[in-house]
N, C-alpha and C positions, 0 to 999 in steps of 0.2 A: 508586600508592595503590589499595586495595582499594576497591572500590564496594560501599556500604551491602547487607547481605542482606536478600532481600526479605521475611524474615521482620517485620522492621521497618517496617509499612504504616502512618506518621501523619505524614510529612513529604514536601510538594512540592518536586518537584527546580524545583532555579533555578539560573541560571548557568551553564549546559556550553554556551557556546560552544564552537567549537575551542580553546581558548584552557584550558578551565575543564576540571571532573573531574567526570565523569558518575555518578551514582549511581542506585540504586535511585527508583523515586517511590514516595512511599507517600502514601497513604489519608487524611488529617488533616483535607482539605475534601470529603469523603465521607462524609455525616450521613445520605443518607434511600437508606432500604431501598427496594426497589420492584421489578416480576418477580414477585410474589409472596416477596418478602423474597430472595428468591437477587443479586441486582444492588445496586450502590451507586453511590450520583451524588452529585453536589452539592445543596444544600437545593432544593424545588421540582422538581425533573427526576423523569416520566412514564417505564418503557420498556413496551413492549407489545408482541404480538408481533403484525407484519404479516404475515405466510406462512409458511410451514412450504416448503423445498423442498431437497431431498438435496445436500447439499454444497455448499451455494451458495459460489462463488467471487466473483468482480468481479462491478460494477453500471452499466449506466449510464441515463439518461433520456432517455426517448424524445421527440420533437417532440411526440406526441399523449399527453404523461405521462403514460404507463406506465414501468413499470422493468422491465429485461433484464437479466437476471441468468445468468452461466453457470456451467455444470454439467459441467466438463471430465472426468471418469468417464462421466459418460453421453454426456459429444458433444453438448450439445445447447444451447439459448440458450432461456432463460422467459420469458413474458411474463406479468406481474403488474399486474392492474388493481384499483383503489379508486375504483368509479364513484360510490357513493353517499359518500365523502369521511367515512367514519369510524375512516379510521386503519389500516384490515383490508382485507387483498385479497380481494375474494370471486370476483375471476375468476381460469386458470391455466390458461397453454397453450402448447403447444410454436409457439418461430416459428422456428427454424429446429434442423435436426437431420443426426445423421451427419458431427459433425467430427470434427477429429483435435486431442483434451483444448484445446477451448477455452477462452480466458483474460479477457484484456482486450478489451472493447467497446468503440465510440465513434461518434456519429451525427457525419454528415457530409453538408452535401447532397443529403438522399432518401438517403441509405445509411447500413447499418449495418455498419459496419468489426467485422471477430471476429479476434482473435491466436490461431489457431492454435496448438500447437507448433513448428512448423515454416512455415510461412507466414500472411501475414494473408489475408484472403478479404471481401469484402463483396457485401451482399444488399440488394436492395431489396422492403418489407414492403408490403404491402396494407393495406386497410384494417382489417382484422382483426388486423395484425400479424405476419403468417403472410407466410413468404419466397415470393417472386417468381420460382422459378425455381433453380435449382443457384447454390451461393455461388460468385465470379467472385474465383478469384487474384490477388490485383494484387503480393503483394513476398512471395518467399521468401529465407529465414536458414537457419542452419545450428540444429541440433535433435540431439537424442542427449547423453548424459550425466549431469551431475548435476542439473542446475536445468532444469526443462523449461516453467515458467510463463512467460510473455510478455504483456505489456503493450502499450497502444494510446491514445496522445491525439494531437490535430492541437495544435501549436502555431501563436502569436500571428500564424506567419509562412503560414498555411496548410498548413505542412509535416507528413508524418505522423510521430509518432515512435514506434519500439517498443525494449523493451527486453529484451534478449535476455542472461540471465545465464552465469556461465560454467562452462564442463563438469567442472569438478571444484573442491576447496577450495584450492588453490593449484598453480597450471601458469602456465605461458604455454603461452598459445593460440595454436594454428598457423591458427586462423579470427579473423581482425580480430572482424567480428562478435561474438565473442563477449566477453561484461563489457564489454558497451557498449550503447550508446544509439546505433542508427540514424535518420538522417533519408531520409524516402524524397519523393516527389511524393505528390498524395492517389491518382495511379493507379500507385502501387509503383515511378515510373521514378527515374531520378538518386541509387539508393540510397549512401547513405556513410554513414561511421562518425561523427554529430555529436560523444559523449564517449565515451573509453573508462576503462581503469582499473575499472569498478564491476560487482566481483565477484558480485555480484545487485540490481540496482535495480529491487523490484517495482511499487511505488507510482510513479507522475507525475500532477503537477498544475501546470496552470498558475497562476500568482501574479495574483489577480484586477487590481494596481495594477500593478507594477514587468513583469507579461508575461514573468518568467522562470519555465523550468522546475524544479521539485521534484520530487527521485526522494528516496523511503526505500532506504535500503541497509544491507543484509547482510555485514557483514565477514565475514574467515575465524572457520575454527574452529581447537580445539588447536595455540592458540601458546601456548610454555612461555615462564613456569613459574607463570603463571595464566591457564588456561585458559578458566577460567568468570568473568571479572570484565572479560578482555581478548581481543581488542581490540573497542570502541565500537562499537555500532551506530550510521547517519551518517542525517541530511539531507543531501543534496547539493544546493546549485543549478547547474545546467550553463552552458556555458560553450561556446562552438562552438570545437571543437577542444581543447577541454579534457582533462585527464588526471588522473586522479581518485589512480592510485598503486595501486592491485591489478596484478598479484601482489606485486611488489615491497614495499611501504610499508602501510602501516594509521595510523588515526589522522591526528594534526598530522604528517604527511612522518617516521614513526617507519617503519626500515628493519625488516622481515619477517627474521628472523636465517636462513630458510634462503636469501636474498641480499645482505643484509650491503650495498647498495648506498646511502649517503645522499647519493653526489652528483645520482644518479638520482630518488633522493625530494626532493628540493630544488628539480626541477622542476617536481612534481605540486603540486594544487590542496589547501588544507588543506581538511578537511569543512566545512559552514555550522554545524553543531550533533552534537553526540553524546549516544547514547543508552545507556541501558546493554545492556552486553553479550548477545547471542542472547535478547534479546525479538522479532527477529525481527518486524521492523518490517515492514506490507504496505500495505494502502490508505491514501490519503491525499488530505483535500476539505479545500480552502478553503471557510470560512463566508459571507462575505459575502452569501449567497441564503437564510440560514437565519434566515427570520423566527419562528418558533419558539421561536427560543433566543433570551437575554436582548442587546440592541444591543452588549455589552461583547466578547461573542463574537464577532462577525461580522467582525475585523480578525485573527482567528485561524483557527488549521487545527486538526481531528481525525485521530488516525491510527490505524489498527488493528495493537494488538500480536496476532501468532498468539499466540507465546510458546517458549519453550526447548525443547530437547528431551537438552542435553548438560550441564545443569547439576546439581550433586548437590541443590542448594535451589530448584528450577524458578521460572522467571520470567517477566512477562508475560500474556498472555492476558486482556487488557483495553485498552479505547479510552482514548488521555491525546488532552488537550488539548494544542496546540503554541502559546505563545504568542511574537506576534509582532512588532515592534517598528522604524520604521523603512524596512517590507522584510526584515528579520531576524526568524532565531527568536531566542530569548533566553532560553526555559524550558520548563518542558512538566511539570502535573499531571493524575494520574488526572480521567480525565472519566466513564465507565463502569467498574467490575470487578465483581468476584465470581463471574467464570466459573471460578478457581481457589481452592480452599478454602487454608488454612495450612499445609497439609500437601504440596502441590504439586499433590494431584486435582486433573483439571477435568470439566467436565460441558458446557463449549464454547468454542469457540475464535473469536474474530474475525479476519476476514481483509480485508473492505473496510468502507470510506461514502461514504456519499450524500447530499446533501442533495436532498431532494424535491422534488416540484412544488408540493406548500403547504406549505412551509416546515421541516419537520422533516428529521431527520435519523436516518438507515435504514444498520442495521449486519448485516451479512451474518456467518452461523457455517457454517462447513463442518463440525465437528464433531456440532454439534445439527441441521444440516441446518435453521437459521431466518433469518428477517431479522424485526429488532427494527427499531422506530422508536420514537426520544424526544424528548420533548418538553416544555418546560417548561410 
């Protein structure tokens, strides 16, 4: 079944479990302009913009709440402060610099964990927030190819995880590593492969009740004989040892026709939820810290669509709500858009959130080079 064209922006998707048919979300609980009219949100909701800074990629927050943001073109990690708490950073300074396209952050124990490319590395920040000294290697992966972003959280178990996409749109990989989720120690030892199968898992978050992991994922592209409708962009929740079905399978354990393999998909894990096809799902925050937003919120997640880039009717390129149910997703309505006009222009692209240290919720554009915070 074809999924709704996104030209159609007045109806929330509901329903795509695994199980259900994912479509388009549109627009219909999207009443108040704001941005200066270019944004739309639900009735009430504030965006503004907290920083201006080049390509901002992942975000994370600091022990002495500031937000670290990086800047994988430049190599380098920001540091953004809102000391007098009006919404705006008025401070901006490099804390650490000279990596190789840094990605995903995550504090740890006096450390700031950075996902490399090709290995993670952590620092420890002064008081200023400025690194300590040369960043200290703790777990290298393998790097080169198609997907070069990586990803960084500790999970419930202490464990670090990163996620490391795979080198092209459909292979098998002669690197375990790659299309998977490694778990390592917090100092890089005892690495192994926790899930594999997930042909790019950018986003992870832990699940503030249930303590399981949430990766967004990127299926393949051009599989015939609809290529821009299929197959599904996924939640996945992981699984230790789990196998997610890339390259093989896509979807509910549906066999990839260049392997034709379904006893092989029959062993893989179905998604938790699907999204529509190359939105190109990235960052992804549980609310539960986000006093800001109305209490109805805070038992759900935000996730950042970048958006298409191989569709004839371009998709995406706005923040949906993910609601949650259970420990389950169970739907997902636009929460922010209007980075893409009706025509498929856009003028920015989301790539992560945050939920802040007082309570709002801060969304990173590589394309504008901003990070927006709103608020109800």
């Amino acid at each position: 079944m074809r999924a709704a064209p996104i030209a159609s922006l007045a109806m929330v998707l509901a329903g795509c479990s695994s199980g259900g048919v994912a479509q388009e979300p549109r627009a219909a609980n999207l009443t108040d302009s704001t941005f200066g009219g270019k944004l739309w949100t639900p009735p009430g909701f504030t965006v503004t913009e907290f920083a201006r800074v080049p390509r901002a990629r992942f975000m994370a927050l600091g022990p002495d709440g500031a937000v670290y943001v990086s800047q994988p073109r430049e190599g380098v990690v920001t540091r953004l402060v809102d000391a007098d708490g009006d919404g705006k950073a008025e401070s901006q300074s490099v804390a650490i610099s000279r990596l190789d396209r840094p990605h995903g952050l995550a504090f740890r124990d006096g450390w700031l964990y950075v996902a490399n490319t090709g290995a993670v590395v952590r620092v420890r920040l002064d008081a200023r927030g400025k690194a300590m000294g040369a960043p200290e290697q703790v777990a290298r992966y393998s790097d080169g190819g198609g997907h070069w972003t990586r990803s960084v959280i500790f999970g419930p178990d202490g464990g670090m995880y990163v996620s490391i996409g795979s080198s092209c749109n459909l292979c098998v990989e002669k690197s375990p590593d790659r299309a998977a989720v490694m778990r390592y120690d917090a100092d890089g030892g005892n690495g192994r492969v926790y899930a594999r199968g997930l042909r790019n898992a950018v986003g992870l978050a832990v699940h503030p009740a249930t303590r399981e992991i949430w990766v967004t994922q990127h299926e393949r592209d051009n599989l015939r004989p609809d290529h821009e409708d299929l197959p599904f962009e996924e939640i996945n929740i992981l699984e230790d040892g789990g196998d997610y079905g890339w390259p093989y399978c896509h979807g509910d354990r549906v066999p990839n026709p260049e392997y034709g393999d379904q006893s092989r998909c029959d062993r893989t894990i179905a998604p938790a939820f699907r999204m529509q096809a190359h939105s190109a799902p990235l960052g992804i925050t549980f609310l539960d810290k986000a006093t800001r937003l109305p209490a109805e919120y805070r038992g759900d997640a935000l996730v950042a669509f970048h958006g298409s880039w191989n569709r004839d009717v371009p998709t995406g390129a706005k923040v949906v709500r993910l609601r949650i149910e259970n420990g389950k997703p169970v739907s997902i309505e636009d929460f922010v858009a209007g980075w893409q006009d009706r025509d498929g222009d856009r003028w920015g692209r989301p790539v992560d959130v945050l939920v802040h240290a007082d309570g709002s919720v801060l969304i990173s554009d590589d394309q504008r080079g901003a990070i927006y915070r709103v608020t109800r």
